[in-house]
C-alpha positions as a Markdown table, in Angstrom:
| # | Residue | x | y | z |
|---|---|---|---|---|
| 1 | Unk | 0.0 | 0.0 | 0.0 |
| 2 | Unk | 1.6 | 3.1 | -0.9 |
| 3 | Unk | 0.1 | 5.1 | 1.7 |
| 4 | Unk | 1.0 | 2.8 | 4.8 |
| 5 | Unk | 2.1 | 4.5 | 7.5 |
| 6 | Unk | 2.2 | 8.2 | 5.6 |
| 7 | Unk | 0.5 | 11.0 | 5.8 |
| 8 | Unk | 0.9 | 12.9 | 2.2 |
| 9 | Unk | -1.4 | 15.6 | 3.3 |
| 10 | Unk | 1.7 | 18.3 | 4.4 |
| 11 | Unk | 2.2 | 21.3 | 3.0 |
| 12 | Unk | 3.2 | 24.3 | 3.1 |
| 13 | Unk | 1.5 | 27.4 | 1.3 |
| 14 | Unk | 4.4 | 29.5 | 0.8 |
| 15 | Unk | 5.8 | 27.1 | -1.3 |
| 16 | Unk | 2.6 | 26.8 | -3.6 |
| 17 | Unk | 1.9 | 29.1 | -6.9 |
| 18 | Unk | -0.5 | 32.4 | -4.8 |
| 19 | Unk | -3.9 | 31.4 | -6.4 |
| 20 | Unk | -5.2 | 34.7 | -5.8 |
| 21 | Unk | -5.7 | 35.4 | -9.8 |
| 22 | Unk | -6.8 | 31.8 | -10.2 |
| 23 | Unk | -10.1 | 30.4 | -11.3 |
| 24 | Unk | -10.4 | 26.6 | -10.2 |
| 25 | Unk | -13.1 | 24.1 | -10.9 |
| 26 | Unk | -13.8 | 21.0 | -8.4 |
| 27 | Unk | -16.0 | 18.7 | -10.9 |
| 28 | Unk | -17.4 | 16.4 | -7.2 |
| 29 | Unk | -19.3 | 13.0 | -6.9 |
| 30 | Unk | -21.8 | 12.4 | -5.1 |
| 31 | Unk | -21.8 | 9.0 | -4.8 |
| 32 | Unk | -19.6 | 7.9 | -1.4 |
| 33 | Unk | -20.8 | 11.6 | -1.0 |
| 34 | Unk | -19.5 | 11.3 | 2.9 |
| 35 | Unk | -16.1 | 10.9 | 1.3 |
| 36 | Unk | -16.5 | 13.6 | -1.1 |
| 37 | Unk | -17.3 | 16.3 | 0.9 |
| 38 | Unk | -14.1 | 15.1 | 3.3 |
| 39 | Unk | -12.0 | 15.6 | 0.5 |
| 40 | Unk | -13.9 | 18.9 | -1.3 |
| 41 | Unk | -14.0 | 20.3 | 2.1 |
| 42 | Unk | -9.6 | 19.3 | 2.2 |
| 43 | Unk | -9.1 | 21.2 | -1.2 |
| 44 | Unk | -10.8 | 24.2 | -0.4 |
| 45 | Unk | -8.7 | 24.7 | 2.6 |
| 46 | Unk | -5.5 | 24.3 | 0.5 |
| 47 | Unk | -7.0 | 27.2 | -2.4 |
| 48 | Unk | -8.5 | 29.4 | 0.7 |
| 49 | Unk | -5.2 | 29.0 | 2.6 |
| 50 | Unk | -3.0 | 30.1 | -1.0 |
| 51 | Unk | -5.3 | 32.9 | -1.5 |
| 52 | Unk | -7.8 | 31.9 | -4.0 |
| 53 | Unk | -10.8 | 34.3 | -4.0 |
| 54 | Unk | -13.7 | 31.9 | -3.4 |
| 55 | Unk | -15.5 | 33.8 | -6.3 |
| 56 | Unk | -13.7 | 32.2 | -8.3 |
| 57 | Unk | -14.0 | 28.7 | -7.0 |
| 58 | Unk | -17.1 | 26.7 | -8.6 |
| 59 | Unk | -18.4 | 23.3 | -7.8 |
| 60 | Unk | -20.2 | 21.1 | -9.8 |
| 61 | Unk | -21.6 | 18.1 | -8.1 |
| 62 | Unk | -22.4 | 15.6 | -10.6 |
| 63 | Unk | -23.9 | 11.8 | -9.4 |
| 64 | Unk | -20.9 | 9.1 | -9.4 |
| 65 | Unk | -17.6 | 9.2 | -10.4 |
| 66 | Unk | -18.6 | 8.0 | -14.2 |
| 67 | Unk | -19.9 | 11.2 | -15.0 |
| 68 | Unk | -16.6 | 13.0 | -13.5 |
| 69 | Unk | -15.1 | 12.8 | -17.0 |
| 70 | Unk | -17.8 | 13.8 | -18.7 |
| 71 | Unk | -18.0 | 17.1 | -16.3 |
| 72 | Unk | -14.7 | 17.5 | -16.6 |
| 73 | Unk | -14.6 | 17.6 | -20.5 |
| 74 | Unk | -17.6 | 20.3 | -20.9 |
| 75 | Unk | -15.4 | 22.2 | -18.5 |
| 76 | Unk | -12.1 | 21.9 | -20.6 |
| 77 | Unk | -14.3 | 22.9 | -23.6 |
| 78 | Unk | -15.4 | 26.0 | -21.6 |
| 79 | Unk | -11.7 | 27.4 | -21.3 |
| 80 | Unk | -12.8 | 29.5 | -17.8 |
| 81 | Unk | -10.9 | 27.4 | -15.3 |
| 82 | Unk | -6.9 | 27.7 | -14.7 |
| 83 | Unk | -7.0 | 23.8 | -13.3 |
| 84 | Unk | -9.9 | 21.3 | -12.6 |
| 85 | Unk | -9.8 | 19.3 | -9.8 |
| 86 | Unk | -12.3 | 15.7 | -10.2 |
| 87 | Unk | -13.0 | 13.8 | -7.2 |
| 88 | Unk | -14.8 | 10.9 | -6.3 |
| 89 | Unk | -14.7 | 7.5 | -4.6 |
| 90 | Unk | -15.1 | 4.0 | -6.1 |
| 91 | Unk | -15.2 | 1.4 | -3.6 |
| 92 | Unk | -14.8 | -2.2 | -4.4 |
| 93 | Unk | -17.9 | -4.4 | -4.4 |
| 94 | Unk | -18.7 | -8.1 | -5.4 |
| 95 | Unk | -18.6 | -7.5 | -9.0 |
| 96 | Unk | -16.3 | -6.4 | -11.3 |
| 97 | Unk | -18.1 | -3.3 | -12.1 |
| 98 | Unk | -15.7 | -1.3 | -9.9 |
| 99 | Unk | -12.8 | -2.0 | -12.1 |
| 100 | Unk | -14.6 | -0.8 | -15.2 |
| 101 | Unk | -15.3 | 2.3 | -13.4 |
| 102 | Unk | -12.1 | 3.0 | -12.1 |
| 103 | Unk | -10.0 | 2.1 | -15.8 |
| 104 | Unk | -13.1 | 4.3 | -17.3 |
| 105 | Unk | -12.5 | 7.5 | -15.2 |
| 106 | Unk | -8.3 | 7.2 | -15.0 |
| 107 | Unk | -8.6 | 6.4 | -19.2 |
| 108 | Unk | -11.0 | 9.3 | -19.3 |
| 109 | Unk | -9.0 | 12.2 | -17.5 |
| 110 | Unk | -5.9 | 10.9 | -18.6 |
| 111 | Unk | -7.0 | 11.6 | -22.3 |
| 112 | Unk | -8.2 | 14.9 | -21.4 |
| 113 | Unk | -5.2 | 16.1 | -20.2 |
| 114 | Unk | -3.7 | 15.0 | -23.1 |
| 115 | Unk | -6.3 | 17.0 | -25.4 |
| 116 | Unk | -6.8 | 20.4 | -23.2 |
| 117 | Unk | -4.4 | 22.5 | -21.7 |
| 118 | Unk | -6.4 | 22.7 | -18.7 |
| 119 | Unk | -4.9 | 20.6 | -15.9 |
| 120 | Unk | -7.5 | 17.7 | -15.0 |
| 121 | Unk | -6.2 | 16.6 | -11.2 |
| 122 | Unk | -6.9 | 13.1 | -10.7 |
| 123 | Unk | -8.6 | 12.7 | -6.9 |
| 124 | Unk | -10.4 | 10.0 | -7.1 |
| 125 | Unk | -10.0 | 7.0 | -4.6 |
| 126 | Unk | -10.7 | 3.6 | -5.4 |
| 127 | Unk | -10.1 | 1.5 | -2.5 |
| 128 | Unk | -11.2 | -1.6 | -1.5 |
| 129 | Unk | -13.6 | -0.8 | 1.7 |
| 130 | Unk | -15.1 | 2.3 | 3.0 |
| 131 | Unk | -12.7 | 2.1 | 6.1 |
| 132 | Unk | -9.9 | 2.5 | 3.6 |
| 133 | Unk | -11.7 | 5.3 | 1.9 |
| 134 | Unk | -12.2 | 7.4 | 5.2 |
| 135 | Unk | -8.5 | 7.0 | 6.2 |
| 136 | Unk | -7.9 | 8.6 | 3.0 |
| 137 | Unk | -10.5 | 11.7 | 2.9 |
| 138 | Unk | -9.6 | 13.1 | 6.9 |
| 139 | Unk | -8.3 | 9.9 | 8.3 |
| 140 | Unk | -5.3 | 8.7 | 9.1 |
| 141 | Unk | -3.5 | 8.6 | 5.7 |
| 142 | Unk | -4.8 | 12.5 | 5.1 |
| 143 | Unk | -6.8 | 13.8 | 2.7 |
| 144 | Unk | -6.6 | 13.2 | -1.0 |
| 145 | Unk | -8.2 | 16.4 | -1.7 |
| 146 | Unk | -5.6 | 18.4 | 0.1 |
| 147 | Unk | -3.1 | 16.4 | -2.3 |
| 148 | Unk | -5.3 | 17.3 | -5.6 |
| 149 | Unk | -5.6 | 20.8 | -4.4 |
| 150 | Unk | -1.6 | 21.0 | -4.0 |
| 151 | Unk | -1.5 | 19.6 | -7.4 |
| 152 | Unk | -3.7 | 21.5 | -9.4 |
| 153 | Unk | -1.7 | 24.7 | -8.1 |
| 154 | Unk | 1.6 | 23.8 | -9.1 |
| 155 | Unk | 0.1 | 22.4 | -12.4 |
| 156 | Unk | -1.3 | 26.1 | -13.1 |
| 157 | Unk | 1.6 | 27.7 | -12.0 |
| 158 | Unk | 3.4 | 25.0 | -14.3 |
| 159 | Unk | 1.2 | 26.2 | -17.0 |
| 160 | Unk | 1.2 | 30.2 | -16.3 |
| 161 | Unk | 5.3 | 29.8 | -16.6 |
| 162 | Unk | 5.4 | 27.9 | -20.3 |
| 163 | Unk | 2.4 | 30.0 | -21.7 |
C-alpha cells in the first residue's frame, strides 16, 4: 500500500503558486458523497489557505464518479478554469463493475489532459472498503483532496510559466 504509515497531506502554502488570480473548478461525486465532501472540504482549505478568492471557485456536483469525466470535459471545452480538480470515490464491491469504473475515469482524464491544456487533477479514490476510503479523505492517511488541491496549483503555476 503506498500510503502505509504516511501522511501525504503536508504542505506548506508558501511554497505553492498564490492562487489569488486563479479560477479553479472541483468537478465532485456524489456517490460515497461522505467521502467527497471530506476531500472537497480538504481542497478548499488548500485554495482558501494560497489565497484563492472563493468567487472564483465553482463546484459542480455531478452523481458518481462515471460522469466525473464527462463534467470535466464540458469544462475543458469551456476554457474558464486555470486547473480542474475531479473527485470521487469507487469502492470495491462483489462484481467487477468497480474496475470498469475505475479504468473508465483514469482512461478518461488521462486523455483529457492530453487533449486540453487545462490541468485535469486526478482525486479519485478507489479502495477496496469504506474504512480505507475514510482514512484517506480526513483519516489517518490524510486527505486526497488536500493532495489534488496541492497539485492542481503547481500544475497552473506550471502552466502560467510555459504560456
Amino acid at each position: 500500500m503506498a500510503t502505509a504509515n504516511k501522511n501525504l497531506s503536508q504542505y506548506d502554502p508558501r511554497e505553492l503558486p498564490d492562487a489569488s488570480d486563479l479560477s479553479v473548478a472541483l468537478v465532485v461525486a456524489e456517490w460515497n458523497g461522505e467521502i467527497t465532501k471530506g476531500m472537497h472540504d480538504g481542497a478548499m482549505e488548500v485554495l482558501k489557505n494560497c489565497g484563492a478568492m472563493l468567487t472564483r471557485i465553482k463546484r459542480f456536483n455531478v452523481p458518481g464518479a462515471m460522469e466525473i469525466t464527462h463534467a470535466c470535459k464540458m469544462l475543458c471545452e469551456a476554457d474558464n478554469y486555470d486547473a480542474i480538480i475531479a473527485i470521487g470515490c469507487v469502492v470495491k464491491g462483489e462484481t467487477p463493475h468497480f474496475e470498469y469504473v475505475c479504468q473508465s475515469v483514469t482512461h478518461g482524464i488521462t486523455e483529457l489532459n492530453l487533449r486540453y491544456k487545462t490541468p485535469v487533477i486526478y482525486s479519485i479514490l478507489t479502495d477496496h472498503n469504506i474504512e480505507q476510503s475514510r482514512a484517506r479523505s480526513g483519516g489517518k492517511h490524510g486527505n486526497k483532496g488536500i493532495e489534488a488541491a496541492v497539485a492542481a496549483l503547481k500544475m497552473a503555476g506550471l502552466h502560467r510559466l510555459l504560456s
